[in-house]
C-alpha positions as CSV (number, residue, x, y, z in Angstrom):
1,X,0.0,0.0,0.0
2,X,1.1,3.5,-0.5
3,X,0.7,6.5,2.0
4,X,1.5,9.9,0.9
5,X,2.7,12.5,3.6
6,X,1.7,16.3,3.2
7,X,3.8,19.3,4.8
8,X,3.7,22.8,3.5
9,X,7.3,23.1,5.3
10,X,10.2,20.7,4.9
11,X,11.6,17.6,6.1
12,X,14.4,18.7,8.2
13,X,11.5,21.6,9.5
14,X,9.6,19.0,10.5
15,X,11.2,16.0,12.8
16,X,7.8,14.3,13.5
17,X,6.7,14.3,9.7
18,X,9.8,12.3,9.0
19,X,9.5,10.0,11.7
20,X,6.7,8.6,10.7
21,X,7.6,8.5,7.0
22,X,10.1,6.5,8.3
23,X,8.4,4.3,10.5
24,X,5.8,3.4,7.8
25,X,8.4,2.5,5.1
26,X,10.1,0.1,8.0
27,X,7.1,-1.4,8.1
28,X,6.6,-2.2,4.2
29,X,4.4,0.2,3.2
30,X,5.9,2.7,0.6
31,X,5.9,6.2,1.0
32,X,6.0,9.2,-0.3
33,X,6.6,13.0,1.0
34,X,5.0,16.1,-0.5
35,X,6.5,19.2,0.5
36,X,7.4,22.8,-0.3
37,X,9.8,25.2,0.3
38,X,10.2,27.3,3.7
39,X,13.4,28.6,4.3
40,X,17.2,28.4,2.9
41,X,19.0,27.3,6.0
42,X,15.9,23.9,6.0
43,X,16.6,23.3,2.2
44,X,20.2,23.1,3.6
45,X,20.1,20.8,6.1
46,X,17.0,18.9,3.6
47,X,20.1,17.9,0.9
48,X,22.1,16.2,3.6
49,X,19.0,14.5,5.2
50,X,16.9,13.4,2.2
51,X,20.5,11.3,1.1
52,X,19.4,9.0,3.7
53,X,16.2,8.2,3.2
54,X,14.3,4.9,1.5
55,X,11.0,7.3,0.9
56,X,10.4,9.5,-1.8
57,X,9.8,12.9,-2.0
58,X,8.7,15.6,-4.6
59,X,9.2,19.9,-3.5
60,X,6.2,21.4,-4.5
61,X,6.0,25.6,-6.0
62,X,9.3,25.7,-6.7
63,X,12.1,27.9,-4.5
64,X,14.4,30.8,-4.8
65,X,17.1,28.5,-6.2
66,X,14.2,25.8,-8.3
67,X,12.1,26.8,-10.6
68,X,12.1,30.8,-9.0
69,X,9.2,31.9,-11.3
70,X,7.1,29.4,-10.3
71,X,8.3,30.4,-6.2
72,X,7.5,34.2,-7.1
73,X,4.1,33.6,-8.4
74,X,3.2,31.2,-5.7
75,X,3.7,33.7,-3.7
76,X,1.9,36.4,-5.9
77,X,-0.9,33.8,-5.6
78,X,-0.5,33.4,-1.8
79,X,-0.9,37.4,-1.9
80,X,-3.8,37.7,-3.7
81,X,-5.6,35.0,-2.1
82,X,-5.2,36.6,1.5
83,X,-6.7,40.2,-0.1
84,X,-9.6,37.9,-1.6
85,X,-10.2,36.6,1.5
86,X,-10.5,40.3,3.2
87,X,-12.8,41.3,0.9
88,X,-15.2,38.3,-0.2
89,X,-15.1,35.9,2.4
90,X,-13.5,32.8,3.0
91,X,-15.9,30.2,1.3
92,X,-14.0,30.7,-2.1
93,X,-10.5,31.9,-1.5
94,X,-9.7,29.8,2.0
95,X,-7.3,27.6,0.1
96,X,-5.6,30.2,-1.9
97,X,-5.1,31.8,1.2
98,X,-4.1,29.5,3.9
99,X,-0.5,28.9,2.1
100,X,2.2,29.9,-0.6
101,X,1.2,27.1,-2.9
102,X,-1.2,25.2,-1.7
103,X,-3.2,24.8,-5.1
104,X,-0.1,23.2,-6.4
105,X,-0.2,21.0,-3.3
106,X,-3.7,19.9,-4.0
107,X,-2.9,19.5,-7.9
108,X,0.1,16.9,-6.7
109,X,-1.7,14.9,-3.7
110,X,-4.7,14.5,-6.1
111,X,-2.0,13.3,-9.3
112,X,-0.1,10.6,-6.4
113,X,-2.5,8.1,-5.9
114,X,-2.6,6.6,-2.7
115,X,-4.5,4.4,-0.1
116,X,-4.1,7.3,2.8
117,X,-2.8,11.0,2.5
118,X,-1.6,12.2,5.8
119,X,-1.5,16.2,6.3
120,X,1.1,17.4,8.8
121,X,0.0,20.8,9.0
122,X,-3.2,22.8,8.5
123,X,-1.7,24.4,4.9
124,X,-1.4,20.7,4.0
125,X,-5.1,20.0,5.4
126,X,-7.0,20.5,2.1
127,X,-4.5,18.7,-0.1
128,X,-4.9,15.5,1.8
129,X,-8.5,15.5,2.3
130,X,-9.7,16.5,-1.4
131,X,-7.1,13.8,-2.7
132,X,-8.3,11.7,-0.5
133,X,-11.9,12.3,-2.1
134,X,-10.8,12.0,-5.8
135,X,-8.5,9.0,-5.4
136,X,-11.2,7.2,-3.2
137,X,-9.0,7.0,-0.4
138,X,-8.3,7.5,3.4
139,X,-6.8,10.8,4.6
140,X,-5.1,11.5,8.1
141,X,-4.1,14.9,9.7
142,X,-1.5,15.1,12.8
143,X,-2.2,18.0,14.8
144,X,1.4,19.2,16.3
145,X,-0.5,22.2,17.6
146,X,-4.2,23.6,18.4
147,X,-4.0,25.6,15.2
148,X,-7.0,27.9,15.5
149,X,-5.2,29.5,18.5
150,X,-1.4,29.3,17.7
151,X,-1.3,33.2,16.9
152,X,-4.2,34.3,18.9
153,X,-6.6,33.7,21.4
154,X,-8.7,36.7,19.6
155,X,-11.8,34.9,17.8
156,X,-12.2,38.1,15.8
157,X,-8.8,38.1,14.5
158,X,-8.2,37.1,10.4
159,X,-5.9,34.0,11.7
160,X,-7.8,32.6,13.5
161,X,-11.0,33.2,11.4
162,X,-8.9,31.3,8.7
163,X,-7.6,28.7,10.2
164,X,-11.2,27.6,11.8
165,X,-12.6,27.8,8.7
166,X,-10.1,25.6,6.8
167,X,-10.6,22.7,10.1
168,X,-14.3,23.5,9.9
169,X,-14.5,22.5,6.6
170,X,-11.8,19.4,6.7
171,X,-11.7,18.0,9.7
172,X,-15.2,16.4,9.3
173,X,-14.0,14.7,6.3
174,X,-11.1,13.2,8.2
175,X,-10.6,9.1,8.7
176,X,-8.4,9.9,12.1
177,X,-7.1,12.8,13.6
178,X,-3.8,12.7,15.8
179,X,-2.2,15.2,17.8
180,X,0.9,16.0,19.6
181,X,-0.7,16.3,23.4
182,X,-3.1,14.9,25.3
183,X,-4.5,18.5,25.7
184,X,-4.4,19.4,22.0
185,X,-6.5,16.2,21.8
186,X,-9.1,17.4,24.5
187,X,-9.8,20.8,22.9
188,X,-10.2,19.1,19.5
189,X,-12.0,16.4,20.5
190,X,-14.5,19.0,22.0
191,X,-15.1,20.9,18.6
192,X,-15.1,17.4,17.0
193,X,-16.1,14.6,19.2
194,X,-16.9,12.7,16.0
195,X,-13.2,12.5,15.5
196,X,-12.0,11.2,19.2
197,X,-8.3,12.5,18.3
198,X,-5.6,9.9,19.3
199,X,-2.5,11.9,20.9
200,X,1.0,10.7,19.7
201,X,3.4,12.1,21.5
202,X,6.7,14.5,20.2
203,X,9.1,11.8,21.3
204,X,12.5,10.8,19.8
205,X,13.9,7.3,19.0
206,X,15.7,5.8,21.7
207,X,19.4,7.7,21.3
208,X,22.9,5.6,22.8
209,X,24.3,9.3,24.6
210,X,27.2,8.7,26.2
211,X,27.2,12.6,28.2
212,X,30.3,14.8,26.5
213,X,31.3,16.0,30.1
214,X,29.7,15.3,33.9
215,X,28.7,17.8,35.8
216,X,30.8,20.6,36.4
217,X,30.8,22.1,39.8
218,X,32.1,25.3,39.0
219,X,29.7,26.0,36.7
220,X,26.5,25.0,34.7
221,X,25.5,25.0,31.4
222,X,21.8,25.4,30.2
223,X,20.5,24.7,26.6
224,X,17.9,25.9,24.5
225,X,16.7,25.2,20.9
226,X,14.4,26.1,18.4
227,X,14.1,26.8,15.1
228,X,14.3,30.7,15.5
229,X,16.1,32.8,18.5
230,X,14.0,35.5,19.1
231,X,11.9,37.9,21.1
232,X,8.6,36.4,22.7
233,X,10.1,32.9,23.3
234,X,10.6,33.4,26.8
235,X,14.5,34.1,26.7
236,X,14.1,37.5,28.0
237,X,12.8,36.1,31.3
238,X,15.4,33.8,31.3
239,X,18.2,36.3,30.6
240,X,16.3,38.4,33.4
241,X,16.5,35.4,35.9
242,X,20.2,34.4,34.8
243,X,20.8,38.2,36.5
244,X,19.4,37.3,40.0
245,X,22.0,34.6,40.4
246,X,24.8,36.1,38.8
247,X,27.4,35.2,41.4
248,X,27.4,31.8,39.8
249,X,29.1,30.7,36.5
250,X,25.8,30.3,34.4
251,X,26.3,29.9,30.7
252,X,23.7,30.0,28.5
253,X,23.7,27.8,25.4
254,X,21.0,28.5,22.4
255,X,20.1,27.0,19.1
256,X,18.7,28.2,16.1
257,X,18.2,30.0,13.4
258,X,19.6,34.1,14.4
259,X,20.8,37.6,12.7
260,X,23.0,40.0,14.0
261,X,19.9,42.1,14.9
262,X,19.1,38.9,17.1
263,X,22.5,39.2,18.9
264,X,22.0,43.1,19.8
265,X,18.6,42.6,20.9
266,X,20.1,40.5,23.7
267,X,22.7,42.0,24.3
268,X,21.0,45.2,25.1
269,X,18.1,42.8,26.9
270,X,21.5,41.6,28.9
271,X,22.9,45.0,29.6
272,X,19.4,46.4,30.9
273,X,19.7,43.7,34.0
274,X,23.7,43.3,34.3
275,X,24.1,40.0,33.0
276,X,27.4,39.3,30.8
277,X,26.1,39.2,27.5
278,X,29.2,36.9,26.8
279,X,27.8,34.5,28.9
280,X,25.5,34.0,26.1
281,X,26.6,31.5,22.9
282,X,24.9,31.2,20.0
283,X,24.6,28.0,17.4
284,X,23.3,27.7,14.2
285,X,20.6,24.8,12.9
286,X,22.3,21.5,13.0
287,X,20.7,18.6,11.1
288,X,17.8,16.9,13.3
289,X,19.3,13.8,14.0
290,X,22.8,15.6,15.8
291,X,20.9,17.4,18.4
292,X,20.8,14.7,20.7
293,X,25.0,14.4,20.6
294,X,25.1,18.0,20.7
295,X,22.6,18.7,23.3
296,X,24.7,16.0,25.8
297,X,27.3,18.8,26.4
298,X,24.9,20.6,28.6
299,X,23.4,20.0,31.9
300,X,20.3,21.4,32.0
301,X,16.8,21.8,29.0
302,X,15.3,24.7,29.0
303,X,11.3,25.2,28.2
304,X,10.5,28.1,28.7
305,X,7.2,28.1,27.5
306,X,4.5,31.0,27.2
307,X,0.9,30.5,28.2
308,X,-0.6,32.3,25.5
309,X,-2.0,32.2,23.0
310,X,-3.8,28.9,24.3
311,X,-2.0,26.9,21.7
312,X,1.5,27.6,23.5
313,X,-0.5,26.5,27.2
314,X,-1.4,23.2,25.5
315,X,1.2,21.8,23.1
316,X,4.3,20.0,24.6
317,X,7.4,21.1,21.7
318,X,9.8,18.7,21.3
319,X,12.2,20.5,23.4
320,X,11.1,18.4,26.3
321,X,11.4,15.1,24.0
322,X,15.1,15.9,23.1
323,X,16.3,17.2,26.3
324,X,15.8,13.9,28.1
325,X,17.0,11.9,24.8
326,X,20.1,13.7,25.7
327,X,20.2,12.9,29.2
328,X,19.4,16.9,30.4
329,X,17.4,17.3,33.0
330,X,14.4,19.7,32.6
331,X,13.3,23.5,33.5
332,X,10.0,24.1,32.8
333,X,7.8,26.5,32.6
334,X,4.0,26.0,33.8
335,X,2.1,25.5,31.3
336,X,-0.5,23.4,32.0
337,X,0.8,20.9,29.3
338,X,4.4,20.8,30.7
339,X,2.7,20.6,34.6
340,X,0.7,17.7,33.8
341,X,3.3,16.2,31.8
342,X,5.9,16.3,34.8
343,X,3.5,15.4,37.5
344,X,3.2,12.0,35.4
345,X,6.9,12.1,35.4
346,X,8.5,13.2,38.8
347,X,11.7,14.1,39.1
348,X,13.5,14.6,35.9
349,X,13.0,18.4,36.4
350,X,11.8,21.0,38.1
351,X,8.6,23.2,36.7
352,X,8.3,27.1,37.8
353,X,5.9,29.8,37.7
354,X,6.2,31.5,33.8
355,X,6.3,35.1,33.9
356,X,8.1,34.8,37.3
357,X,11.9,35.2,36.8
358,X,12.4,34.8,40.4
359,X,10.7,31.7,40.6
360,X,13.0,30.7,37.3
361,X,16.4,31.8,38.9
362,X,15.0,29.9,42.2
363,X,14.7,26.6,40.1
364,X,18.0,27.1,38.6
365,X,20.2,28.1,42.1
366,X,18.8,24.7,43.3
367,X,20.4,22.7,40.9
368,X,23.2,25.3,41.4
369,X,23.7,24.1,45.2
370,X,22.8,20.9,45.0
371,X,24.9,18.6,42.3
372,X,23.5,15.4,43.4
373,X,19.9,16.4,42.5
374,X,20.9,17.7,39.0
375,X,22.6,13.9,38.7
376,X,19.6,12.0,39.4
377,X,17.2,14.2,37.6
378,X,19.4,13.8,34.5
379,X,19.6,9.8,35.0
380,X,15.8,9.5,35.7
381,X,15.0,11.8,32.5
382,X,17.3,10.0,30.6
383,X,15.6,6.0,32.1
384,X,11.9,7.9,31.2
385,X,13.3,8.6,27.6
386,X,15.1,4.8,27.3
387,X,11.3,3.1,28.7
388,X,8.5,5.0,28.1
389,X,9.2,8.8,26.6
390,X,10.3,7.5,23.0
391,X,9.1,7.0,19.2
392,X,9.6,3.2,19.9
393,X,6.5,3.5,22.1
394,X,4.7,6.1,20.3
395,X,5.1,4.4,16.9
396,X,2.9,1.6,17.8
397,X,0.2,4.0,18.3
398,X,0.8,5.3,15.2
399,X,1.1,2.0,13.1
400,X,-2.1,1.0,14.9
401,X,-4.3,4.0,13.5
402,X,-2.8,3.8,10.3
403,X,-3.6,-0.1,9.8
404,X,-7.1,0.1,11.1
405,X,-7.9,3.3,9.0
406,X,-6.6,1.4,6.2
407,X,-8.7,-1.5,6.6
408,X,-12.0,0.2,7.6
C-alpha cells in the first residue's frame, strides 16, 4: 500500500513528519513526502538528510534556487488569495489563502495516488483530504499544535477566522485525527467529538548518549533550541533570571536559526539587567538527527514556555522530548501541558511559575547548590526517555491508527 505524507514546510523543519515517514516505510508500506519550500538554511540541512532516506519525496511551488518563477508567483498567488479573502469571504479563497502554494499541493496529492494521505499541518489539510476524495481514499491529519489558536486567542482576528474555517470544513472529512498532546487532543476532541483524536506524542527514537562531560561544579551550562532565537520565546525572562544569580558561573547555550539584529537585541536585553552578555553562545541549525550528541554537552533543558495564546498553554514542543534523549534534565515552565506532563513524570525536572523570573532563577540556584539532584534528575530523564518517553512506544500508536484506518 502506498501513504502519501503532506507538509507545507520541509523535512528537516519538521522531525515528527519524518519519523513517521520512516516508520511506515520500515514497516513495508511505501511512501511518499510532499512538501514545499520554507526557508534556505531547511533546504540546507534537507540535501544532507533526504541522502538518507528509502521514501520518496517531490518539492512542490518551486524555491528561490528551483524553478524561482514558479516560487515568485506562488507567492503572488498566496498574496492575492489573503486580499480575496479580506474582501469576499473565506468560502471561495480559503485555500488560496491558507498557504504559498497550496493549489499546487492539491494539484500533486490528487495526481499521487494513494491508499491514505496524511497532512502534517493545516496548509497541507486541504490537499490530503480533497485527494483523499478524488482517489477514493483514506486521509489523516496530525495536529502538532491547536492551530485555531497558535497566533491568537482573539476569535475576531483574520488567523484565527482562517484557520477555523479551513478545520471546519476538513476535519469532518477526516478518517483519524492525531495530535501532539493529550491537551491538544481534548480541545479538538470537543469541537469534533466525532473524530476522538488519538495523541502521539513528540518523542524521539531511543538515542545511545554517552554525556560529552559530567557535571561541572564550577559552573553549569543550560541549553535551548528552536528553530528561530527570538523575542517572545521566553529568553528574556530567562536572561532576566540568569541576573538574579549572577554570582554563579551560568552559561547560557541556544540554538537556532539568528541575525546580528538577534544578537543586539540580547545584548541590550542583557545590559538592561547586568548579565554578561558573553555569557550567552549562540549556534546555528544543525541537522535533526545531531541534536541529541550535541545537546549532551549541557546540563540542563530549557522550556520556557509561554501560556498564551492557548495553543503555547497546550502543546508540549519537542524540546522536552530531546532534552531527556540527551540525558538533560528539565526546566520548565508551567504551562499546563508541561505541569501535567511532569506530575506523570516526577523528578527529571523542576517546573516554575512562567512570567516569574524569580521563581525561574530559584529553580536554577537549586540545581546550582545541589549537584547530586541535578545527577539523578538527568539519570531518571534519561531512564523515562530509554522506557517509556520514546518514538519506539509512540510508533505503535501510530502503526495502529494507520492499519485500522486502512482497513475500515
Amino acid at each position: 500500500m502506498k501513504i502519501v505524507l503532506i507538509t507545507s514546510g520541509q523535512p528537516s523543519l519538521n522531525p515528527r513528519l519524518v519519523k513517521e515517514a520512516d516508520t511506515l516505510v520500515a514497516a513495508g508500506y511505501r511512501v511518499k513526502v510532499i512538501y514545499q519550500y520554507w526557508n534556505n538554511w531547511g533546504t540546507e540541512l534537507d540535501r544532507e538528510l533526504l541522502k538518507t532516506k528509502k521514501w520518496s519525496f517531490q518539492l512542490i511551488g518551486g524555491s528561490p534556487d528551483k524553478q524561482r518563477l514558479l516560487y515568485n508567483f506562488t507567492r503572488l498567488q498566496w498574496k492575492i488569495g489573503k486580499l480575496l479573502v479580506e474582501k469576499f469571504g473565506f468560502k471561495s479563497w480559503r485555500e488560496l489563502a491558507i498557504g504559498r502554494c497550496t493549489k499546487q499541493v492539491i494539484r500533486a496529492a490528487e495526481n499521487n495516488i494513494a491508499n491514505l494521505y496524511i497532512a502534517h499541518n493545516l496548509a497541507a489539510l486541504p490537499a490530503a483530504a480533497l485527494a483523499a476524495k478524488k482517489n477514493n481514499s483514506k486521509c489523516g491529519f496530525d495536529a502538532e499544535d491547536f492551530h485555531r489558536n497558535e497566533v491568537t486567542d482573539n476569535i475576531f482576528d483574520y488567523d484565527f477566522k482562517l484557520k477555523k474555517n479551513i478545520e471546519d470544513k476538513y476535519i469532518k472529512q477526516l478518517d483519524y485525527l492525531s495530535t501532539a498532546s493529550p491537551l491538544i487532543s481534548l480541545a479538538y476532541s470537543e469541537i469534533y467529538p466525532e473524530q476522538e483524536p488519538v495523541t502521539i506524542l513528540n518523542a524521539f527514537p531511543k538515542q545511545l548518549i554517552t554525556r560529552q562531560g559530567s557535571v561541572d561544579d564550577c559552573k553549569l551550562k543550560l541549553f535551548w533550541f528552536s528553530q528561530t532565537i527570538g523575542i517572545g520565546r521566553g529568553l528574556e525572562e530567562l536572561i532576566e533570571a540568569l541576573a538574579f544569580i549572577k554570582d554563579y558561573i551560568i552559561e547560557l547555550h541556544l540554538l537556532g536559526n539568528y541575525d546580528d539584529q538577534t544578537k543586539k537585541s540580547f545584548e541590550k536585553i542583557s545590559s538592561a539587567y547586568s548579565f554578561n552578555p558573553d555569557l550567552i553562545h549562540y549556534y546555528h541549525p544543525i541537522a535533526p538527527q545531531k541534536i541529541f550528541a550535541f545537546a549532551s554537552q549541557f546540563d540542563l533543558g530549557i522550556a520556557s514556555e509561554i501560556s498564551s495564546p492557548k495553543n503555547r498553554d497546550i502543546c508540549l514542543t519537542n524540546k522536552i522530548f530531546t532534552y531527556i534523549q540527551s540525558g538533560l534534565a528539565v526546566i520548565a515552565s508551567d504551562t499546563t501541558a508541561q505541569k501535567k506532563l511532569f506530575e506523570e513524570y516526577p523528578d527529571m525536572g523542576i517546573v516554575y511559575k512562567k512570567n516569574n523570573p524569580e521563581s525561574l532563577a530559584a529553580a536554577i540556584k537549586i540545581y546550582i547548590e545541589n549537584r547530586e539532584l541535578l545527577r539523578k534528575h538527568q539519570n531518571r530523564a534519561y531512564k523515562y526517555a530509554t522506557e517509556t518517553l520514546n518514538w519506539e512506544v509512540e510508533q505503535e500508536k501510530f502503526l495502529s491508527i494507520v492499519k485500522y484506518t486502512l482497513e475500515n
